[in-house]
C-alpha positions, 0 to 999 in steps of 0.5 A: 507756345506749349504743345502740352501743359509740361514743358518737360513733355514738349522738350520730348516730342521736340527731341522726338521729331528732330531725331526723326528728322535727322533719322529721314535726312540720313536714310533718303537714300536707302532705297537707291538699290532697291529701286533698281532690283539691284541686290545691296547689304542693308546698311544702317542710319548714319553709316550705311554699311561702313560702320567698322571701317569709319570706327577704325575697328577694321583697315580698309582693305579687310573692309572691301574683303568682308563687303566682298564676301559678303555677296555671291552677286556680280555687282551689288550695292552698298552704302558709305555714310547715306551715299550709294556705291556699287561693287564690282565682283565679276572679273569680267565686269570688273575688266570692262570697266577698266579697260573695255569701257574705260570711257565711261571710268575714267576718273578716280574716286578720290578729291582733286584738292583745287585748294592745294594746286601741288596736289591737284598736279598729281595725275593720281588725283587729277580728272580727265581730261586733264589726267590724260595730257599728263600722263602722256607727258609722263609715260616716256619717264618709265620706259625701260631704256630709261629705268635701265639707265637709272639702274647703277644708282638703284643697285648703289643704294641696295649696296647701301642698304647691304653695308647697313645691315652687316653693321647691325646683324641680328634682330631688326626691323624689316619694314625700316630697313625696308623704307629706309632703302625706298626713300633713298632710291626715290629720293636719289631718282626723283629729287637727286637728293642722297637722304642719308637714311642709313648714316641718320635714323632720323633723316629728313626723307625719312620723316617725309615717308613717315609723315606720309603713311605711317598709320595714325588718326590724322593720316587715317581720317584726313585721307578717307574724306577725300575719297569718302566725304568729299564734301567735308574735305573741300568745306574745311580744305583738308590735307590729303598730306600734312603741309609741312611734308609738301613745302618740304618736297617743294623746296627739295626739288626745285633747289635740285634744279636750281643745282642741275642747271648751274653745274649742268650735270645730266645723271638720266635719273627722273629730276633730268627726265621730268625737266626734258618732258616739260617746258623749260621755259614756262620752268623758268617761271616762279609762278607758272602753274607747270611748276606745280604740275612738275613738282606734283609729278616728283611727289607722286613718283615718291608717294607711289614708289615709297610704299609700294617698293618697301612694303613689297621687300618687307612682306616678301622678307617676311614670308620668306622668313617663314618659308625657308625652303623658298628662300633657298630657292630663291637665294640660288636662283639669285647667286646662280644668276651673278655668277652666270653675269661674271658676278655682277647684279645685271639689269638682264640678269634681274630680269631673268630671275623667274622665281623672284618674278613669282615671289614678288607677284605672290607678295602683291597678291597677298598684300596689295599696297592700296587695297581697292581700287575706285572709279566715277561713272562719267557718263550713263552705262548700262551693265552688259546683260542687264538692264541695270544703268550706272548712273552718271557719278556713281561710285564704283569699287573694286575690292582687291584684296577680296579678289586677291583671297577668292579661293575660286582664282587662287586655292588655299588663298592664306596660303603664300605660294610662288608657283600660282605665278610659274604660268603667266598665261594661267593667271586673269584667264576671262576677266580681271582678278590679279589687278595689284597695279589696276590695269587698263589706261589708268595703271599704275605709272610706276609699276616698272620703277617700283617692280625695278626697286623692289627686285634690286633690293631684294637681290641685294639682301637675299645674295648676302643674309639669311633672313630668319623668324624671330620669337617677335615675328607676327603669324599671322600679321594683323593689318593696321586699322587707321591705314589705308595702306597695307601695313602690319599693326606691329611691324615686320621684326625679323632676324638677319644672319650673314650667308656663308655659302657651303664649301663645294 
């Protein structure tokens, strides 16, 4: 039946009434903040305040930082899509609520994908109080009697990596070498596997590592909807990693142990730890869900460790590059130090290294491998001081690297400088600013493994190469739109030259 006498007419006020439908559907919640006298960034129909982060124009790290900046508040609200979130600024708000109250955040924000039970294994996305029992069961993994025993199969591998670059000295690509050194420790630790990514560029592990975080559209939108549009992640069962990566690290680990238990071989490296802190008897067990918790923790020891180790050398290499006065300092710091341990790379010794220590801290500093960190409110909190009440559910965030570059904690934060970290007491000083590991119960695991790795590597290289910048080197480097990892859009190309030490 026509409303008017031309059709033409009644197709638009259809069309009219149907936009204004969907415009009400996707705003009704735009008045969550205001409601509640919380300050908030106006957002717009069917993005909220994420329009340059779903459009790729921006990566995820520079989109909290531009969020961040963009309010003077503690807390404020802002929009994903039509959903509420609130942000944290307030480094004293930001450590109640990872380690004061953590009982009210202890989950992440990201989906538990219960169609795919390796992943839901993984404590990363697992939720309380699931989360908790396992972590228990992983905390011995990274004590530092046990990295100390795992630290001759690092250094040989940084060995490795010195071996690979003497062939091929001059202009390279840091991030590979980088990446390809990562892979191999943590595929030598957490899968007893040599990847042979040195002798093959096109290694089996390393197409692993690729898969996982090189940036590209599918990585880019089938990691943002399990932590943005949880909805649409589990109606279609997306894949926060491709399959085929995930059959791949099934079959590798399980036939390790396969291996492990007929030749009975122990080389106190993650496979023989992982196995001692489970049940040997339900491992036996082809279809016992600890099989898939065990696996699950060999992939998130890989998935943490990988980026995190070779985005940390790379960046470091690459700052260092620009600023040969500290590699200088740095590199005499490191041959001092051999020299002084009879001319060996020592576990102590690496720890010893203070300005490397500094160095490193100021790599995470500027480029944080996950940029924000996430939390769900679990139960009702009131924010102290306020009458504001974080609902049971809401999403609550952390911007990092806003945090990371607020010229009130770290002055000229553009600017790459070591000595911030000479004071360790100096640094946090009431609440929580530098948090490139998180903090509180929920920090990162493998903060120790991958601080280990990282070092090693970068003693290797620094006691051997001068690293150079190219005509290639970016200044400044661009991030990455698709990634939600910190990642340089064109790479770390740089030039590695053989140190030849000046005759005393």
């Amino acid at each position: 039946m026509l409303i008017t006498s031309l059709w033409s007419i009644d197709l638009l006020l259809l069309f009219i009434l149907i936009t204004f439908l969907l415009y009400k559907y996707v705003t009704r919640h735009f008045d969550y903040w205001q409601k509640r006298g919380v300050f908030y960034l106006k957002p717009i129909p069917f993005f909220g305040n994420a329009f340059r982060l779903v459009s790729f124009k921006t990566n995820i790290g520079n989109f909290f930082k531009e969020i961040y900046e963009g309010a003077c508040q503690p807390f404020f609200g802002v929009f994903i899509f039509d959903e509420p979130y609130l942000v944290l600024k307030s480094p004293e708000l930001i450590k109640q609520v990872l380690v004061k109250d953590f009982s009210y955040f202890m989950d992440r924000l990201v989906l538990a994908p219960q169609h795919n039970q390796i992943l839901s294994g993984m404590i990363f996305f697992q939720k309380s109080p699931e989360w908790k029992n396992n972590r228990t069961k992983l905390t011995p993994v990274f004590t530092s009697g046990k990295l100390k025993n795992m630290f001759s199969i690092i250094k040989s591998i940084g060995e490795d990596m010195n071996r690979y670059i003497r062939k091929n000295l001059g202009p390279l690509e840091a991030k590979e070498i980088c990446s390809k050194y990562s892979t191999e420790v943590i595929a030598s630790c957490a899968f007893g596997i040599k990847s042979n990514c040195f002798e093959s560029e096109d290694a089996d592990f390393r197409k692993i590592g690729r898969a996982m975080f090189d940036f590209n559209w599918r990585n880019g939108v089938n990691q943002a909807v399990h932590w943005f549009s949880q909805s649409w992640a589990k109606a279609f069962k997306v894949d926060f990693f491709e399959p085929w990566v995930m059959d791949y690290l099934n079959t590798a680990f399980w036939d390790t142990i396969k291996t492990r238990g007929e030749s009975n071989v122990k080389r106190n490296d993650l496979v023989d730890i992982l196995i001692n802190t489970m049940n040997n008897k339900e491992l036996l067990s082809e279809n016992s869900s600890e099989r898939d918790k065990v696996i699950g923790h060999a992939i998130q020891i890989f998935a943490a460790g990988f980026e995190t180790t070779s985005s940390t050398i790379a960046f470091t290499l690459y700052e260092l590059c620009i600023h040969p006065d500290m590699q200088d300092k740095l590199r005499n710091e490191i041959i001092t130090n051999i020299k002084e341990n009879n001319g060996i790379i020592t576990y102590e010794g690496i720890q010893n290294m203070n300005y490397l220590d500094m160095c490193v801290k100021e790599s995470l500093r500027k480029y944080p491998v996950l940029p924000f960190l996430d939390r769900r409110c679990n139960k009702d909190y009131q924010i102290p001081g306020t009458n504001v009440v974080i609902e049971r559910g809401m999403p609550v965030l952390i911007p990092m690297l806003g945090l990371h570059y607020d010229e009130k904690y770290f002055p000229e934060p553009d600017k790459y400088d070591p000595e911030r970290f000479a004071d360790k007491n100096s640094i946090n000083v009431n609440g929580l600013y530098y948090v490139p590991f998180g903090e509180g119960p929920r920090i990162c695991i493998g903060e120790r493994f991958g601080l280990i790795g990282t070092k090693v590597g970068l003693v290797h290289i620094l006691s051997e190469f001068v690293v150079e910048r190219t005509a290639e080197t970016p200044v400044p480097i661009e991030f990455a739109p698709k990634s939600f990892v910190l990642q340089s859009k064109v790479g770390i190309p740089v030039k590695f030259k053989e140190y030849l030490p000046q005759a005393s």
